[in-house]
N, C-alpha and C positions, 0 to 999 in steps of 0.2 A: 549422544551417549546418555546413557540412564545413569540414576542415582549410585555412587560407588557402597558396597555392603561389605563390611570391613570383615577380615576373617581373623587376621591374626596381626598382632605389634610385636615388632622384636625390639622393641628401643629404637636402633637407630635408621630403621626402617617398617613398613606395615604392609601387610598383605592386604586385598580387597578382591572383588569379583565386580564388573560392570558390565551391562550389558548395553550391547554394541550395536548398529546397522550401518552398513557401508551406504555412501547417500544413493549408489548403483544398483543395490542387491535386494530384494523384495525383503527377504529374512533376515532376523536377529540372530545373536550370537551371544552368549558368555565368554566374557576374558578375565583370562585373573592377571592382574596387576600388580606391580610394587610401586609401592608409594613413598616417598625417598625425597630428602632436602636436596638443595641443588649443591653441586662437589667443586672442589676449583683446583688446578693447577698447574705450579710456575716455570717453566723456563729459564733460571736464572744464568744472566750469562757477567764473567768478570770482567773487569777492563780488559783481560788477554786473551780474550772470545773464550775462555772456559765452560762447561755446563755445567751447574753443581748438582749432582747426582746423588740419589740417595740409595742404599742395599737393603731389603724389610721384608722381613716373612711374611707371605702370603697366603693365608687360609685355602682360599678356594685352590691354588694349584699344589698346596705342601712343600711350598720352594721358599728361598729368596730370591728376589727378583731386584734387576737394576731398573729406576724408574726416577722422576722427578718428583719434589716436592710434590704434595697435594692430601687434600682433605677435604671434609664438608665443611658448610658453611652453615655458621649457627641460627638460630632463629634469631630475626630482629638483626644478623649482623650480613653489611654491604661486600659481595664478593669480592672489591678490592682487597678489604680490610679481612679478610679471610684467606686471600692469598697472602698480603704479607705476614699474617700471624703462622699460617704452616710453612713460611718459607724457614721463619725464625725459631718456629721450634722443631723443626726436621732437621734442621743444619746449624743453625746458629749463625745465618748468615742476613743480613737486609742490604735492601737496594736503594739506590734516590731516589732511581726513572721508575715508572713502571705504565706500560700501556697494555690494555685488555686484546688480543688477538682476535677472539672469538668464539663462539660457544656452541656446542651440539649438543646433540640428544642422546646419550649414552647408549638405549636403546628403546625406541619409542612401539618395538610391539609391547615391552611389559612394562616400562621407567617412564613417567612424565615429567622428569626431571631435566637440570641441564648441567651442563659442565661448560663452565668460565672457564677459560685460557688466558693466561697473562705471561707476556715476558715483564721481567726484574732486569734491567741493565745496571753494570758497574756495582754489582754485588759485591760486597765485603762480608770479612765472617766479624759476625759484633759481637761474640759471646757466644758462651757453651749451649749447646742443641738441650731442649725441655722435651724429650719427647713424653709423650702419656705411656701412662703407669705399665702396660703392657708392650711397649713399640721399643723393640732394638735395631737402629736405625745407625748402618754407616754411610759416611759422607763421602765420596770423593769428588774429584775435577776430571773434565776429559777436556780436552780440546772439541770446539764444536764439529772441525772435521771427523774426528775419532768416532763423536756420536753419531752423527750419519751413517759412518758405516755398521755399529755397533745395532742399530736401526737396520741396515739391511742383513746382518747376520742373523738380524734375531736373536741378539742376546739383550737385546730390548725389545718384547714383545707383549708388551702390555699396549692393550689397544686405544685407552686415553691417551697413551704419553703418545704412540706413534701419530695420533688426530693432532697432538697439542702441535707438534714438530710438523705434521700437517701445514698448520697457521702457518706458522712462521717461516713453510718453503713458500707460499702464499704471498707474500711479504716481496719478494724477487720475479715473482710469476709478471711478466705481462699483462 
């Protein structure tokens, strides 16, 4: 891949152009890119196998959407430590445990980025949800069974959170 040639920054992401050759293909290409911090998020499940769920308007579809915790992860800050800081301010909730699941690539024709997956076990609410200055964020519980199915209706179809839950059928997988 050639030199990236930035086109445009929106804050919390940048556009670029790169120019590409597959190692197969005699000829090159232009691709435009987003150039993006990596995202994380949690799972969190309570002592009574619960999912703590978050409701949050959603720009790109004009909806509110039911989905998990999650956010970017700051400059300089460890995805751990980025999972638990949006677990705590989308819900108001933290955990003891917490193990990383696993991480993909959002979408790697345009995003070089990655998304951290972490379950939170034994989740409790510690205190009132902080969300940022623009995020109206409701909280609820489902039962883990509930969600699965909630996943297959499609009334969870955000396609991180269905990857995260991914993980963690992984987890049981042979």
């Amino acid at each position: 891949m050639g030199a990236r040639e930035p086109a445009h920054d929106y804050g919390i992401f940048r556009t670029a152009f790169v120019d590409g050759r597959h190692p197969q293909v005699d000829h090159g290409k232009r691709f435009s890119v987003i150039d993006c911090g990596d995202w994380v998020n949690v799972i969190a499940l309570t002592a009574a196998q619960e999912v703590v769920l978050v409701r949050q308007f959603r720009a790109g579809t004009g909806q509110v959407c039911l989905e998990i915790p999650g956010g970017m992860v700051d400059a300089g800050e460890a995805p751990e430590a980025a999972a638990a800081r949006e677990l705590f301010e989308e819900t108001g909730y933290r955990a003891p445990t917490w193990r990383q699941l696993g991480k993909v690539a959002p979408n790697p024709a345009i995003f070089g980025n990655r998304l951290h997956v972490f379950l939170a076990e034994g989740a409790v609410s510690a205190g009132a949800p902080e969300p940022e200055g623009s995020e109206v964020i409701d909280v609820e519980l489902q039962p883990l069974s509930v969600t699965w199915r909630l996943i297959r209706e499609g009334a969870i179809d955000h396609a991180l959170v269905v990857a995260a839950f991914a993980h963690l059928a992984a987890l049981q997988a042979p």
